[in-house]
N, C-alpha and C positions, 0 to 999 in steps of 0.2 A: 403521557401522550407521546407517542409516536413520531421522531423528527422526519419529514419527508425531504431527503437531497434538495439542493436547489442546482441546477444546472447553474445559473449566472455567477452559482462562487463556488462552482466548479468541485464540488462536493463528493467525494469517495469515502468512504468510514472505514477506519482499518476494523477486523473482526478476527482478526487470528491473532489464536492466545499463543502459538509460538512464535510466529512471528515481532509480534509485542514483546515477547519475553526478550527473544534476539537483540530488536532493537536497544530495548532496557538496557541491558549485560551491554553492547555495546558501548552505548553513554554513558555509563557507570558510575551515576549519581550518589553523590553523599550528600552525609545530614549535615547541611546545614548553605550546602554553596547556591548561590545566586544564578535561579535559572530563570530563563524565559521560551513561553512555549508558543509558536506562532500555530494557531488555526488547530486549536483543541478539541472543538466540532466535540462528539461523542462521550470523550474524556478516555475511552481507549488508551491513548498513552501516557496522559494527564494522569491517572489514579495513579498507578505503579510509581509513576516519578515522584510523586505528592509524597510517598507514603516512605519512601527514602529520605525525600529532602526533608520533609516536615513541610515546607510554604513551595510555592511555587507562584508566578508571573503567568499568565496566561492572553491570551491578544485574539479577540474572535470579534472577527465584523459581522456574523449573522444575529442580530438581536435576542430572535429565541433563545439560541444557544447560549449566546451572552449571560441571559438571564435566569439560564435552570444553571452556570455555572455558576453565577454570584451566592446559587444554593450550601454550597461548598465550601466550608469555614476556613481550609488552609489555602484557599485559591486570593489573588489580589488580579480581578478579571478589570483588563484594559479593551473596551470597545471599541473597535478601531479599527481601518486599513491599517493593515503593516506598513505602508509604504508612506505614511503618514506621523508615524512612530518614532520618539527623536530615543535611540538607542544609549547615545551616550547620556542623553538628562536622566533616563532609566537606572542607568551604571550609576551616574553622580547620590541620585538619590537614596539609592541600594546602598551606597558608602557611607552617606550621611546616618542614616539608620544602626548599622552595624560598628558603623566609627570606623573602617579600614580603607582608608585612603585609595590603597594601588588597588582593592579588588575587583576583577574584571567579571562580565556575565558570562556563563556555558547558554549558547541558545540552540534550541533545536524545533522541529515540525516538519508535520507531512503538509510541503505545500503544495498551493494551488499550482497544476500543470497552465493552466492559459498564462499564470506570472511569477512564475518562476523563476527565470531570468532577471527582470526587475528587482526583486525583490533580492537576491545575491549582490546587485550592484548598488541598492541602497541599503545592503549592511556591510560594504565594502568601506561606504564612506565613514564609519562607526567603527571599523575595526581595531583601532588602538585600543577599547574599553570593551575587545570580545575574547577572552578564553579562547573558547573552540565553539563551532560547530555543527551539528548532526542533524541531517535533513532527509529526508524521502522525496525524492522525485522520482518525474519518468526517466526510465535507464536511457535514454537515448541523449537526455540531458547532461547526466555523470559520465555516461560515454565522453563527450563533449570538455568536459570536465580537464577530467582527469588523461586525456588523449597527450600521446606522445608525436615528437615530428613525424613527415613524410607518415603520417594515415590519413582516412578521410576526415578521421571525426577532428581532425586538430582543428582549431581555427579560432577568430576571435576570444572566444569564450575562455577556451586553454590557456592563452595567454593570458590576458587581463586577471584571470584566478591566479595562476600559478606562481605570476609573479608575488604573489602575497599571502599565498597559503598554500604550505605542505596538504595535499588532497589526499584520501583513497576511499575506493570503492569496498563496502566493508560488506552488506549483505544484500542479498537480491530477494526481491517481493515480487510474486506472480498476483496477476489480475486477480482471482481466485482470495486474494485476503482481502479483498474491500468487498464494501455494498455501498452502492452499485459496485461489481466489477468493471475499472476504466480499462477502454481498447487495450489498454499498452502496459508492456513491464514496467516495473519501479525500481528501485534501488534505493540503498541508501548510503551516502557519501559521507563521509567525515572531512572537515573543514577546521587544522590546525594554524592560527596566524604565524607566520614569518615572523622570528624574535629580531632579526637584524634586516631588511628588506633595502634593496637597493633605492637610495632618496633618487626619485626624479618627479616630474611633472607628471600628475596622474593624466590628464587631462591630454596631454602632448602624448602620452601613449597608446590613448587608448584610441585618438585621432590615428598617430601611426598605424597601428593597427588595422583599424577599418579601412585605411587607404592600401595595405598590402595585400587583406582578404579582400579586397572588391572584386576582383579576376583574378578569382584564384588560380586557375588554370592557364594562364599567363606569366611569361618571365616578369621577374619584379621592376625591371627596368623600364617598362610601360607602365607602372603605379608607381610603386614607392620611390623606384630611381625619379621620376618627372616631379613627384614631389619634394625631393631631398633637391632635387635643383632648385626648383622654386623658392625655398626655402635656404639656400646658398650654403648648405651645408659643405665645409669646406674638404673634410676627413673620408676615405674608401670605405665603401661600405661594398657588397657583390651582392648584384641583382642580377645575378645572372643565373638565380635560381626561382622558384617558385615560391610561394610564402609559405605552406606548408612545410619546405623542408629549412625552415630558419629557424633553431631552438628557441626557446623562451628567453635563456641568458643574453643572447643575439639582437631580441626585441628589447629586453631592458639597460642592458647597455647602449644602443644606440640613442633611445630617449634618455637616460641619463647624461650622456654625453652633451644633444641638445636642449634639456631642461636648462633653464636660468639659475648662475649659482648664486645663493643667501650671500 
């Protein structure tokens, strides 16, 4: 039977067998490593990976789907919001099974463009127990991403990622590979974790942050300077620039500085 899209979970079907292939050879699954696939919809990219790894993890909140994959002998299908998904019980378990203590998951999927965002910042909090990586969204997103200072696309986003994953934009998806075809280009990102990441207060950065991008178009000294006073931060900092042209390193070290030490 026939799956028909659902708009409410945002539903595109990859349908290009090169593209697919690309993707694959990107991620470059072996037998036997611990993967998990968010939002398998079709199995599109679910087959080819299966059939490398031997098993794969799979995470579909559309019931139907859910249930023609449980058809699927090397599948272990999780019914579920992703955003509901405790990643690391996921890891612990996969270790328990296997017996290897430190082994971390590879995650990948084409996710849903209305929560995309969400979804990166609740595998954020998981990150110690993730490999890597490898996701399809809309390119306007991985724009965002992976954006360097002094552009537009830099902002919130750029930071809060980069301080904690080496990023790159690896291959571009035109509308044309899905069914439905979505308005917008796609991409697809890779997402390597930081082996040594600067310790600070996630929380205290990620507030800084949204307090430097709020006006963006404003010197910082009307945001972030009024809040680093409020806050009696005692040490120079120059807000005598814009938040776009403050590197990453700039952002994490000043939250390091004001994080609480252990």
């Amino acid at each position: 039977m026939k799956h028909i899209p659902r708009k409410r979970f945002g539903q595109h079907f990859l349908s290009d067998k090169g593209i697919i292939d690309g993707i694959v050879d990107a991620i470059a699954p072996q037998a036997g490593q611990p993967m998990v696939e968010i939002g398998p919809g079709l199995a599109a990219l679910t087959q080819p990976l299966v059939e490398r790894l031997g098993r794969l993890t799979v995470i579909e909140l559309d019931r139907d789907l859910a249930l023609r994959l449980r058809l699927h002998g090397q599948l272990e299908v999780i019914e579920s919001d992703v955003l509901k998904v405790d990643f690391t019980q996921l890891a612990q378990d996969w270790r328990a099974r296997v017996e290897q203590p430190a082994l971390k998951l590879r995650v990948v999927g084409n996710l849903p463009y209305n929560i995309s965002t969400p979804i990166l910042f609740h595998l954020l909090a998981h990150v110690a127990v993730i490999e890597d990586q490898h996701f399809m969204l809309q390119k306007e997103v991985i724009d965002r991403m992976v954006a360097h200072p002094s552009t537009s696309d830099y902002g919130r986003l750029s930071v809060m990622l980069q301080w904690r994953y080496a990023m790159e934009n690896v291959l571009f998806v035109p509308p044309e590979s899905f069914d439905p075809p979505p308005r917008v280009d796609s991409a697809v990102v890779r997402m390597v974790p930081r082996e040594a990441p600067v310790a600070l207060n996630e929380r205290l950065l990620e507030e800084l942050v949204q307090v430097a991008f709020s006006q963006r178009r404003k010197l910082l000294r009307h945001t972030l300077g009024r809040w680093l006073e409020a806050k009696a931060y005692p040490a120079a900092f120059d807000t005598q620039r814009r938040a776009e042209e403050v590197p990453v390193d700039e952002y994490v070290a000043l939250a390091a500085a004001m994080s609480p030490k252990p």
